[in-house]
N, C-alpha and C positions, 0 to 999 in steps of 0.2 A: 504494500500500500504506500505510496509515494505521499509525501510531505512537502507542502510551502514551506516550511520553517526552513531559514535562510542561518548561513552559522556566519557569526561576526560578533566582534569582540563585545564584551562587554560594557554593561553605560559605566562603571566605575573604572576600566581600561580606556575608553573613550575620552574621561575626564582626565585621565592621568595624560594620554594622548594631549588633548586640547591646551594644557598645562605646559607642557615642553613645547609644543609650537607657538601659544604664545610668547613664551619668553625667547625662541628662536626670531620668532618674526622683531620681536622689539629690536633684538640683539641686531638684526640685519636692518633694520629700517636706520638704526645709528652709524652703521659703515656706510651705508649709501648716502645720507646724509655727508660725512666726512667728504667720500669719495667723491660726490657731485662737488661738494663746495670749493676742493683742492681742484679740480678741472675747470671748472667757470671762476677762480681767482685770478685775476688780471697776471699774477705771477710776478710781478713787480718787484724784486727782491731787495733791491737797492741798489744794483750794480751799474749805475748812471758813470757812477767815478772811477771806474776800475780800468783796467786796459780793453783796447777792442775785443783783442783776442778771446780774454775772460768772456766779455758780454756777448758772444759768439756761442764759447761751449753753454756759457748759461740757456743762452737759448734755445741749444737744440739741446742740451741736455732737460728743460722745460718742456719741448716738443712732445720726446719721447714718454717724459711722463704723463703727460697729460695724456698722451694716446693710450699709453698700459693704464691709467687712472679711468678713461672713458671706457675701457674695453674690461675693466673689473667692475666697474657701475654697471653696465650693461649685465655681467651674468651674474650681477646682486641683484638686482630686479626681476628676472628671470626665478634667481632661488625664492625672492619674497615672494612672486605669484603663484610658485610649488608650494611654499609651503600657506598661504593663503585657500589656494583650491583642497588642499586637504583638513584644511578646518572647516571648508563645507562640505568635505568628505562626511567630516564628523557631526557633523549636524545631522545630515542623512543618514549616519547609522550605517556607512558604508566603506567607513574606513579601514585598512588595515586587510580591506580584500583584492588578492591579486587579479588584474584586470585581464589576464591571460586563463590561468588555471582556474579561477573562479576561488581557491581556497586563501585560508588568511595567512598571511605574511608574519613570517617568524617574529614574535615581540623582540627580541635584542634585536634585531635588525632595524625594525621600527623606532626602538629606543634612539640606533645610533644614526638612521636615515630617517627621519620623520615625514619625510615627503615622499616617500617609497610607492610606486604603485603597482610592483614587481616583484614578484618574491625571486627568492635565489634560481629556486628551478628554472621558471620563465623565463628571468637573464642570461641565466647560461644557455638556455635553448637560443637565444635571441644570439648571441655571440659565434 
């Protein structure tokens, strides 16, 4: 006799879930913060009075970081929206289940990946 009941983690694993992604999300929405502000700062360091040559390296040594600074904002945003969509995972009562196998994804994995939507099997198949 076949059963609707659907298996997913519990509402007191759910909380414990919602717990660690929000303080993940906080913790990411502060380096993006940083990261944005370090890339859209004029970069103006003071190097007006120095030799050309300095104000030279300075500035493509500023180039490059602004590009590694815009290109680490970009996959911090990316990770806030992962771990965003899985707190409406958790709303739904569907978090924590592999969206390949159908079955739930190992807790320590979840603990250490909270935006997981893969369990190990599925990735390695995927690989």
């Amino acid at each position: 006799m076949p059963t609707d009941i659907k298996v997913r983690y519990a509402d007191a694993d759910l909380a414990m879930f919602k717990e660690i992604l929000l303080d993940k999300i906080e913790k990411c929405k502060k380096d993006l913060d940083l990261l944005q502000s370090s890339y859209k700062n004029d970069g103006d360091n003071g190097t007006d009075d120095t030799s050309p040559t300095f104000k030279a390296f300075e500035e493509g040594s500023a180039t490059m970081s602004k590009e590694a600074n815009t290109q680490l904002a970009i996959r911090q945003e990316k990770f806030l929206r992962d771990l965003k969509n899985a707190l409406t995972r958790i709303e739904n009562k569907t978090y924590g289940i592999c969206r390949v196998t159908g079955k739930l994804i190992n807790i320590e994995r979840l603990k250490l990946v909270p935006h997981a939507t893969l369990s190990i099997e599925a990735k390695n198949m995927s690989n």
